[in-house]
C-alpha positions in Angstrom: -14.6 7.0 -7.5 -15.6 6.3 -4.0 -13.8 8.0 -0.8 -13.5 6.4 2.6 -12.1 7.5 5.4 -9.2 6.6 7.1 -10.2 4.7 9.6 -12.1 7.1 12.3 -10.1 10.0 11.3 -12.0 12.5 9.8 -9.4 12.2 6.3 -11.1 10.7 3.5 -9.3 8.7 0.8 -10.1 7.2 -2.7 -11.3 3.6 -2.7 -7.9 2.9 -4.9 -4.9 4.6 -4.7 -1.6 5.7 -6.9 1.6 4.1 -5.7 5.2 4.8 -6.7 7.1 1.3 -5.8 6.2 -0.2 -9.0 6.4 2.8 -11.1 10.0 4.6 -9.7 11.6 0.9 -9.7 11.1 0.5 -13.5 13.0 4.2 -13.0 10.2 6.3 -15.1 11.0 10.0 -15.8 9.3 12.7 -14.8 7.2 13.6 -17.9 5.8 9.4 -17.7 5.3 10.0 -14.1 2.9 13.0 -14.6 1.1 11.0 -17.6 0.3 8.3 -15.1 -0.3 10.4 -12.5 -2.9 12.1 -14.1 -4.4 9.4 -15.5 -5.3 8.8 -12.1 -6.2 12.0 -11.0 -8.5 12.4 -13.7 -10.1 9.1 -12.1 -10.9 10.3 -8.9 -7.6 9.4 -7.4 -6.5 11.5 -4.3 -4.2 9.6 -2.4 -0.4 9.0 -3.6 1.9 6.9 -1.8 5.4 6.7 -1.2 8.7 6.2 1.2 11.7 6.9 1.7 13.7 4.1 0.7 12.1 3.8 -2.9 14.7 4.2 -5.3 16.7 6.0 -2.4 14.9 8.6 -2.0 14.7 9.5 -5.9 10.8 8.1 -5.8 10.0 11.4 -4.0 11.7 13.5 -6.0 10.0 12.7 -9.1 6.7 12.6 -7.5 7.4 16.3 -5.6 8.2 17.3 -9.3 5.3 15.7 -10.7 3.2 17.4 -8.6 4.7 20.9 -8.5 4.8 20.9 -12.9 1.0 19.4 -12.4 0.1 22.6 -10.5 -3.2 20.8 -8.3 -4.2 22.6 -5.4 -2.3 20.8 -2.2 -5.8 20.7 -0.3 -7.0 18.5 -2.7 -4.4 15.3 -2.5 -3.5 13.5 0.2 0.4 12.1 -0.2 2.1 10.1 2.1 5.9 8.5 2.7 7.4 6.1 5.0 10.3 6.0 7.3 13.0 3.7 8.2 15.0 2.8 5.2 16.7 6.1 5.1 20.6 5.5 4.3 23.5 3.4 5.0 24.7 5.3 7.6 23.3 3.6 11.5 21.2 6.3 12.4 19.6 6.5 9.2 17.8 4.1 9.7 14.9 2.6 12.2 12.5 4.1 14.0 14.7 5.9 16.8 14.0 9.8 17.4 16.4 11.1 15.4 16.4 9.2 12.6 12.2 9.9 12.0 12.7 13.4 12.5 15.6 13.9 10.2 13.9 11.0 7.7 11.0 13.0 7.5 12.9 16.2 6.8 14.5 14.9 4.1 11.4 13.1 2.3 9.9 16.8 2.6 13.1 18.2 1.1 12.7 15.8 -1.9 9.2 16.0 -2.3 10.1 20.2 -2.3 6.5 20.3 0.4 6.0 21.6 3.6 4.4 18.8 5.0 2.9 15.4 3.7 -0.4 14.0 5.3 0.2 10.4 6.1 3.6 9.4 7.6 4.3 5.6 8.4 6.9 3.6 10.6 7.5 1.3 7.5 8.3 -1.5 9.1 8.7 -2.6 13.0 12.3 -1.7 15.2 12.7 -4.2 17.6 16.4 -2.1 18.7 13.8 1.3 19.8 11.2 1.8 22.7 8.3 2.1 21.4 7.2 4.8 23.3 10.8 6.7 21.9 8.9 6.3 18.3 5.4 7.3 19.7 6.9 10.3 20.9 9.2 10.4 17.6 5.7 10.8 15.5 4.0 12.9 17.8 6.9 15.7 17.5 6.8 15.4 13.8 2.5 16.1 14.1 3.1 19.0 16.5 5.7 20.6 14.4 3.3 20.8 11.5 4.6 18.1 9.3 2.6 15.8 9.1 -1.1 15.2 9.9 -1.3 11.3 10.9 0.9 8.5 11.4 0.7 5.2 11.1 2.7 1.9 10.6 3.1 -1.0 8.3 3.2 -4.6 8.4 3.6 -3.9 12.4 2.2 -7.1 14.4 -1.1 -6.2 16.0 0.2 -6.7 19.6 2.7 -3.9 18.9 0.4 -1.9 17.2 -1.9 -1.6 20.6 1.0 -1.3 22.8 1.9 1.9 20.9 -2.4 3.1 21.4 -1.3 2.3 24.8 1.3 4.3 25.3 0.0 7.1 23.4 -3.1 7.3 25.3 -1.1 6.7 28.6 0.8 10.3 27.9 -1.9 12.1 26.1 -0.1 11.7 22.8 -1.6 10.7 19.4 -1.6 7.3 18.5 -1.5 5.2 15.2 -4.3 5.9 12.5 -3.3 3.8 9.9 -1.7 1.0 9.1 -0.5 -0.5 5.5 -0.1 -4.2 5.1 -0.2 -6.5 2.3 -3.5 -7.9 1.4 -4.8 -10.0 -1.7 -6.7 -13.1 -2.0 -3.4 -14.9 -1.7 -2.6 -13.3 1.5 -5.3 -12.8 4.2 -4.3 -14.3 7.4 -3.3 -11.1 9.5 -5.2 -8.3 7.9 -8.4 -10.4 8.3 -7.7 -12.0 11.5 -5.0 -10.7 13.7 -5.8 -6.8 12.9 -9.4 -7.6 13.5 -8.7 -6.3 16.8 -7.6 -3.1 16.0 -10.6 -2.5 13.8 -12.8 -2.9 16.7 -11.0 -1.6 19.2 -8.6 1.3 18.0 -11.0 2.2 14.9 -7.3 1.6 13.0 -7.8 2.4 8.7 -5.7 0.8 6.5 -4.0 1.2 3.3 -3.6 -2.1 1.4 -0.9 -2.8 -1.1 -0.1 -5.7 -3.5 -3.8 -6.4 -4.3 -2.1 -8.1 -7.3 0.4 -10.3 -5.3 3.3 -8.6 -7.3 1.1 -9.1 -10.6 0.3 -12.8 -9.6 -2.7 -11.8 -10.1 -2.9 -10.6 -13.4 -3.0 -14.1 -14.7 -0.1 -13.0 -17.2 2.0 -15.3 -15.4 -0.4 -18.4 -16.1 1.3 -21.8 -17.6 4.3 -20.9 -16.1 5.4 -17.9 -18.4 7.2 -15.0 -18.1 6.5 -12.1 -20.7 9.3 -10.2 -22.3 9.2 -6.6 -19.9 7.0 -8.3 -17.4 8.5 -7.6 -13.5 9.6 -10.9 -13.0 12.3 -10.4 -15.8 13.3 -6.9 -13.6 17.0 -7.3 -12.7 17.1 -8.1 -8.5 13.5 -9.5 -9.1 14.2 -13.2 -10.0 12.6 -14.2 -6.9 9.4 -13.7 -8.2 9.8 -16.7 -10.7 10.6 -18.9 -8.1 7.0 -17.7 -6.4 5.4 -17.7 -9.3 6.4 -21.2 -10.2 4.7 -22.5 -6.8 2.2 -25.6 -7.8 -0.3 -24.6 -5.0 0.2 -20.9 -6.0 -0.8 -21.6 -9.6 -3.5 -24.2 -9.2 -5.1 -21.1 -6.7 -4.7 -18.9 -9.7 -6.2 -21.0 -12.2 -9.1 -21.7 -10.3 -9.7 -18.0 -9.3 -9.0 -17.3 -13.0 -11.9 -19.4 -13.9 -14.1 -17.7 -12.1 -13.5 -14.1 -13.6 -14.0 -15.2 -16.6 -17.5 -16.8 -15.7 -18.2 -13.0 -14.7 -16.7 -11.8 -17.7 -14.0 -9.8 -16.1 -10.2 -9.9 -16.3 -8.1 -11.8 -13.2 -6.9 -8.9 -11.8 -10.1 -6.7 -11.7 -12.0 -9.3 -10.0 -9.4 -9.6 -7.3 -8.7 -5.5 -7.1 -12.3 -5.7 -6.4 -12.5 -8.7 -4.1 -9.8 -6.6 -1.9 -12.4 -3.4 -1.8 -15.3 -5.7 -0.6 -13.3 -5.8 2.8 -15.0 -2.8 4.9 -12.0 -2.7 6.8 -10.1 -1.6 3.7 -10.0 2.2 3.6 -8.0 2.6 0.3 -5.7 -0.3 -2.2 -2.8 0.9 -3.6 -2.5 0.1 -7.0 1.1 0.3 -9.0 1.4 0.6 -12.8 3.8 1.4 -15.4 1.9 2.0 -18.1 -1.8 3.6 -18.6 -3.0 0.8 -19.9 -2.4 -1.1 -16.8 -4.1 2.1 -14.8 -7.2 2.0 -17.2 -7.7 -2.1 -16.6 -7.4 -1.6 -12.5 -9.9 1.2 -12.8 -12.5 -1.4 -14.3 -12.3 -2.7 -11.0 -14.8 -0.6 -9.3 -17.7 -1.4 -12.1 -16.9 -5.1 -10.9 -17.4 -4.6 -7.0 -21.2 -5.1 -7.5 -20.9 -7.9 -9.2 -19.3 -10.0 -6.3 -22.5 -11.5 -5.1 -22.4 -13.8 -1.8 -22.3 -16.3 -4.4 -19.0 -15.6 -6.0 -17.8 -14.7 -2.6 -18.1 -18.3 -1.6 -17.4 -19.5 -5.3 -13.8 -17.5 -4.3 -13.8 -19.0 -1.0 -14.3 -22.7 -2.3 -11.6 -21.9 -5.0 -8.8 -21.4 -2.2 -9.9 -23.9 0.5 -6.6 -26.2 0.0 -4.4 -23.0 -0.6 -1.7 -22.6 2.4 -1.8 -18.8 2.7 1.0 -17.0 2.7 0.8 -15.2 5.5 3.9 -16.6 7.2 6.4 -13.9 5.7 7.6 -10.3 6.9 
């Protein structure tokens, strides 16, 4: 395993991350949770991700109980959550002053830790000031409880105007940022965040490498396995994406090329999505170890991606209409 770091901060993370989405939505119990989380430890793994709003709030507390049964030293994991889906109620959720205070009090409460290292504004609040959730963040830092913030799927011109104000009142301003990024999905983390690489020195934490296990290639010729996520309840959705001719056409031509290299679907593209220097750390999302063991393979095929297959993958999604034009 690799580390990067964050961005310019001086944190360093592991090239590919654990995250709980995938793993708490399938509703795994505690004694599968530290079996997969361990399988990734034991990998190099020291970043965990997490939020709030998975499971509501339940994500957390199987992760805090992994991680307390576990026993690892807390200097030697990083582990972050995300505010804004906090409850039902109106101020529990957003990004207003109270409700990231009292969100992140509560995700600390059900992770059973004093503080967690990376807190994000999970998605953007167009009903609060910015400079209220600047300040928001910056109280949360001071008072010890977390180290950095960030945000995720913000737009870029938001994403400076908070630097901005930050650096306008001597506060800290936005390390990181998590957005989705995978070979079917490129438009803003490639070309409007280029900015903020340049300019703010922003890291990011990618997540659906996979495109929600498009990627795989399991869903090729239109099927859907028995257990597979597309069969979750609340996740028929994914059929109807799945089912996309242009979608599928991108696939199998992307899936020809792995196996001209010899490697599965989804390792080529795990690894495709670490050849972006901009990429500090993927977050990767499995249910079962086999599933950790096959993204893992992904870093022995990272090498491998000459500027020849770069452009092979390149010439393979020419006609594909990205799908950037969602969140």
């Amino acid at each position: 395993m690799n580390y990067r770091h964050l961005g310019k901060s001086g944190l360093k993370v592991s090239e590919l991350s654990f995250g709980s989405w995938v793993t708490y939505h399938n509703q795994v119990d505690i004694e599968h949770a530290k079996q997969l989380m361990t399988a990734a430890w034991d990998r190099g793994v020291n970043f965990f991700d997490n939020a709030e709003g998975y499971a509501n709030g339940q994500s957390e507390k199987i992760m805090g109980q992994a991680l307390r049964e576990l026993g690892w030293p807390r200097e030697q994991y990083v582990v972050s959550t995300k505010i804004f889906w906090g409850g039902k109620t109106p101020n529990e959720t957003g990004l207003s002053f109270k409700h990231i205070v009292e969100g992140v009090d509560r995700s600390l409460r059900n992770f059973g830790l004093d503080h967690v290292d990376l807190v994000f504004a999970h998605r953007p609040d167009p009903e609060t000031p910015i400079e209220e959730t600047v300040r928001a963040f910056n109280h949360v830092i001071n008072q010890g409880k977390a180290f950095y913030w960030g945000t995720s799927e913000w737009p870029a011109e938001a994403i400076l105007k908070a630097a901005k104000i930050a650096k306008k009142h001597h506060l800290i301003g936005p390390t990181m940022e998590q957005p989705e990024y995978n070979l079917l999905h490129r438009t803003r983390f490639e070309q409007e965040y280029d900015i903020l690489y340049r300019k703010l020195g922003l890291g990011t934490t990618t997540w659906s490498p996979l495109k929600s296990g498009m990627l795989t290639g399991k869903y090729r010729g239109g099927s859907f396995p028995e257990g597979s996520r597309a069969n979750l309840p609340g996740m028929e959705w994914l059929k109807e994406m799945f089912s996309d001719s242009n979608r599928t056409q991108a696939v199998e031509n992307l899936a020809q090329i792995a196996d001209d290299l010899g490697v599965s679907l989804a390792q080529m593209s795990l690894a495709w999505v670490l050849k972006n220097p901009n990429v500090s750390t993927v977050i990767t999302g499995a249910s079962k170890i086999s599933q950790l063991e096959e993204n893992f393979k992904a870093l022995d095929v990272v090498p491998m991606l000459s500027d020849e297959v770069m452009t092979r993958i390149e010439e393979a999604l020419v006609n594909y209409p990205d799908d950037q034009k969602v969140n």
